[in-house]
N, C-alpha and C positions, 0 to 999 in steps of 0.2 A: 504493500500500500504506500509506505513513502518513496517509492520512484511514481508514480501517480501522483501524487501531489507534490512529488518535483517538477514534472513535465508540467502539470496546470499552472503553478509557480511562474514556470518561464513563461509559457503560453502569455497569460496576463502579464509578465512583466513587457514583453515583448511587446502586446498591443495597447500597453500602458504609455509606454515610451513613444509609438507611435501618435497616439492620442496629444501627447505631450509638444510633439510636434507640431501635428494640428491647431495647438491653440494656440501658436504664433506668440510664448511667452507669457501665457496666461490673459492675452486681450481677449480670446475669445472662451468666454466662460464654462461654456458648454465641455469644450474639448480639454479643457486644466482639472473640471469638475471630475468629468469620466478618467481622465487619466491619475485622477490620486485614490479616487476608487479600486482603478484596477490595481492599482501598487497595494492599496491598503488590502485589499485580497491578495495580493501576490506573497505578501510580508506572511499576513496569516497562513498560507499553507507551509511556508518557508519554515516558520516555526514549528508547524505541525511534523515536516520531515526532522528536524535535529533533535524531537527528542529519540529518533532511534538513529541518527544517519550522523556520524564525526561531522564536524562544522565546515570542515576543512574539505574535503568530500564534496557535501551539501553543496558548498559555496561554487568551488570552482564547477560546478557543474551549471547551477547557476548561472553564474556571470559569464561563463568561456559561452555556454550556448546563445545567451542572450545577449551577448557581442556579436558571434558571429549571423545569428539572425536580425538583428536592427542594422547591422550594416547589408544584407539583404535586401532587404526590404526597403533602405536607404537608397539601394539601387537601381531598385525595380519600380517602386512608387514613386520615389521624388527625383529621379535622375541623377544623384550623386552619384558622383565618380573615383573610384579610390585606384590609387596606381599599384602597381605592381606587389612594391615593399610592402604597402600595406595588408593585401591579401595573402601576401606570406606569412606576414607575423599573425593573421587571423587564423592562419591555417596551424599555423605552431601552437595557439591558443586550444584550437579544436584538438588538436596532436595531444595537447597535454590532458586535458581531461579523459579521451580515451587513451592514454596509460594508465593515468590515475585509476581507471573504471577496471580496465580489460587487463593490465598486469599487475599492478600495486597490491600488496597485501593488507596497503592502510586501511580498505573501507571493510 
């Protein structure tokens, strides 16, 4: 159950952050409203996965996916362009969490 309310975690962090965007800095209400919503759900399951999942774990799974999907998404929705180097070091980000996952003894 806590890798399900890890994915939903990012899920909502992800369309939190998007939202976030949307509201152009908070002028448009609507979309700052919805996106502290979706954080403040995001936070909540976040918490709900560490009481059984190392924090450490938790976290970079967290953040390495919802880096590499808001720069996604940054892509595809708003036209943002990221160069080369940058899509390496996302890739090393993703690299690292599936070690973490798939070899590490930590979690």
């Amino acid at each position: 159950m806590p890798w399900i309310y890890l994915i939903a975690a990012i899920a909502l962090e992800v369309v939190g952050t998007t939202a976030l965007k949307l509201s152009d800095g908070f002028s448009k209400l609507g979309w700052g409203a919805f996106s502290l919503a979706l954080y403040t759900a995001s936070l909540l399951l976040l918490s709900l996965v560490l009481k059984t999942m190392p924090v450490g774990i938790a976290y970079a799974v967290w953040s390495g996916l919802g880096i590499a999907l808001v720069a996604l998404i940054g892509t595809v929705a708003f036209g943002q362009r990221l160069d080369g180097p940058a899509w390496v070091g996302m890739g090393l980000i993703v690299a690292g969490v599936l070690v973490l996952n798939l070899v590490s003894k930590s979690g």
